[in-house]
C-alpha positions as CSV (number, residue, x, y, z in Angstrom):
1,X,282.8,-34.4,26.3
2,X,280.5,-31.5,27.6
3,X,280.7,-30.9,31.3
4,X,277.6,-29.6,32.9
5,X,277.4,-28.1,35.9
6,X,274.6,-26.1,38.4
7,X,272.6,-25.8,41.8
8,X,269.4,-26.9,42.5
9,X,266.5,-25.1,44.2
10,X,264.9,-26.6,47.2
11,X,261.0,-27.0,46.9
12,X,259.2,-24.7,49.2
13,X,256.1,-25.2,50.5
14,X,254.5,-22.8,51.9
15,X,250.5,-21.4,52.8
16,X,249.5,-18.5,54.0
17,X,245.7,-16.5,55.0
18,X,245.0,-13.0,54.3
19,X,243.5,-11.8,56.1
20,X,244.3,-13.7,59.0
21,X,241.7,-12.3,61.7
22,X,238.0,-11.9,60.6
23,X,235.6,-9.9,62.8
24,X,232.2,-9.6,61.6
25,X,231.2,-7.1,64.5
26,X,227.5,-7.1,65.6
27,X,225.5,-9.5,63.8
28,X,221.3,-10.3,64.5
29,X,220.8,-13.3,66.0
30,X,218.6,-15.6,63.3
31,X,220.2,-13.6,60.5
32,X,223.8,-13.7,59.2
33,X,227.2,-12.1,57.9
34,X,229.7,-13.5,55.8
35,X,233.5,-12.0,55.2
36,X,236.5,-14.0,52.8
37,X,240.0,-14.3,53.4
38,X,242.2,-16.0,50.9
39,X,244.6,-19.5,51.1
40,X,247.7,-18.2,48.7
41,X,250.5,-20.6,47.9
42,X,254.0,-18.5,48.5
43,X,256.0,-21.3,47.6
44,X,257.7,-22.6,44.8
45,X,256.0,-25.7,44.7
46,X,252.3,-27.3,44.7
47,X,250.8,-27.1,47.6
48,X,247.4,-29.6,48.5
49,X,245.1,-28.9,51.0
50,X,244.2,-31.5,53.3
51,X,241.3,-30.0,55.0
52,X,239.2,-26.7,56.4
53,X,238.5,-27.1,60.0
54,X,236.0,-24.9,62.3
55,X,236.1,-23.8,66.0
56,X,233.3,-21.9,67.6
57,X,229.8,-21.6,67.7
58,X,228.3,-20.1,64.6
59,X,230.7,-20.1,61.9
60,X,230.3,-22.3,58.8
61,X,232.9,-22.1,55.8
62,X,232.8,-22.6,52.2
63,X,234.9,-22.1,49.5
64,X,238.0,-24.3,49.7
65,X,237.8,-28.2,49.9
66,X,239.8,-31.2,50.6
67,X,242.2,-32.0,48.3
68,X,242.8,-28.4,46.2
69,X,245.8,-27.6,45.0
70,X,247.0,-24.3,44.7
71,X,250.1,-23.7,42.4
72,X,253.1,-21.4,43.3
73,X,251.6,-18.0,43.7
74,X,248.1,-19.0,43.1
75,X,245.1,-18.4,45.7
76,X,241.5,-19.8,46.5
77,X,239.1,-17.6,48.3
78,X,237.7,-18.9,51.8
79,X,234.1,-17.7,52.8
80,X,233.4,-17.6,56.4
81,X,229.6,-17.2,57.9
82,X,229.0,-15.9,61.0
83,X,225.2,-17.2,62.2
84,X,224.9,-16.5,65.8
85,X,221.5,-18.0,67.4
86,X,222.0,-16.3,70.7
87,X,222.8,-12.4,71.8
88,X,226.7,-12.5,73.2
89,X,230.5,-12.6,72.0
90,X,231.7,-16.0,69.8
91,X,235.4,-16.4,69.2
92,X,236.7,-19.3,67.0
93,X,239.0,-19.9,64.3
94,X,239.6,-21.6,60.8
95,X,242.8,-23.9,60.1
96,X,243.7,-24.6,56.9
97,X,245.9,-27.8,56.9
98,X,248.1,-28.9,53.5
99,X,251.3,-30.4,52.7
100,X,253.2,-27.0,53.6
101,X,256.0,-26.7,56.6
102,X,253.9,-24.1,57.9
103,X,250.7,-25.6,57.9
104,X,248.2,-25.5,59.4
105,X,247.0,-21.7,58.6
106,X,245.2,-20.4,61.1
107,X,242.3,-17.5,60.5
108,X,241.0,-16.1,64.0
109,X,237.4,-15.4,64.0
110,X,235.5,-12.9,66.6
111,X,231.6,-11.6,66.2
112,X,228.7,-11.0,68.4
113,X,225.1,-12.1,68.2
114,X,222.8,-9.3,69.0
115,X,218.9,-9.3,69.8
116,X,216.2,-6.8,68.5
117,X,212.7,-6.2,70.3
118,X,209.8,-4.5,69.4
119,X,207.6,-3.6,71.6
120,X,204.4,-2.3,71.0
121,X,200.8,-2.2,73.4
122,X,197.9,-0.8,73.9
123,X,197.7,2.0,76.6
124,X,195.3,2.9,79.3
125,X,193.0,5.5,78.0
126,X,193.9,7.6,81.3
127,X,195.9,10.2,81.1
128,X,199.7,10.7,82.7
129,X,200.5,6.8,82.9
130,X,203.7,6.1,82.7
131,X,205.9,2.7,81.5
132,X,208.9,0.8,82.3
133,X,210.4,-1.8,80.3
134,X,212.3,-4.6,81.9
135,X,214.3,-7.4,80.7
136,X,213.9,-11.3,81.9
137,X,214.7,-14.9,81.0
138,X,211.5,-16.3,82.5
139,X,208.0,-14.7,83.4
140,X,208.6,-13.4,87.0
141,X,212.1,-13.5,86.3
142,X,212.6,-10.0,85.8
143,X,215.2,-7.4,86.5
144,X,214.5,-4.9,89.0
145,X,216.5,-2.4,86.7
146,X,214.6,-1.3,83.7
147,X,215.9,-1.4,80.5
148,X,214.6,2.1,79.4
149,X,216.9,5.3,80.2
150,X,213.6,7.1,81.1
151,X,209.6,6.5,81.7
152,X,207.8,5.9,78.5
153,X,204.5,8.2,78.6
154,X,201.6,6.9,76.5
């Protein structure tokens, strides 16, 4: 007879995001930026994701789908775009969600749209005329503050 004996090793699920913030700074309105962060299996056993979910205004990811699995150690690369259609501060956030105890895994998410004007006019012919430039969301709607530091002289 041949006696056997041993312990087994619990399974581990486990998935994690690096990086787990993404910040794609100023960003053109109309145009767009796009930064990765990568879903890595740190457990000892299969992990299967379930699905990518978005929050905020802007952002669009790619990369990582239902139903992937990642094997012990192994990671899949998450592409997040940042396409604001506005000027201001968006905020948001990506869950991963699997089988793992710690799921979901969460990737915060920060940017801001910016505009950019050109102006451009033609100027009295008279000499010494000066030009302020102001900012408004309607005609009439105006700012009494310019948006120049000084006079523009043409």
């Amino acid at each position: 007879m041949i006696s056997l004996s041993g312990t087994g090793q619990t399974s581990t699920v486990l998935l994690g995001a690096s990086p787990t913030s993404l910040a794609f700074g100023n960003v053109l309105d109309q145009s767009s930026s796009q930064l990765t962060t990568s879903a890595t299996n740190n457990g000892n056993a299969n992990v299967t994701i379930s699905g990518v979910t978005l929050t905020g205004t802007g952002f669009s990811s790619s990369g990582v789908v239902n139903g992937t699995v990642l094997t012990p150690g192994q990671s899949a690369t998450l592409t997040v775009t940042f396409a604001p259609t506005w000027g201001g501060p968006a905020s948001g956030s990506v869950n991963i969600a699997s089988d793992a105890t710690d799921s979901p895994a969460t990737v915060t998410l920060s940017g801001t749209g910016t505009h950019s004007v050109v102006l451009t006019w033609d100027a009295s012919p008279t000499g010494g005329v000066t030009y302020n430039v102001f900012r408004g969301s309607s005609s009439g709607g105006e700012s009494t503050t310019p948006i120049n530091t000084a006079p523009i002289t043409h």
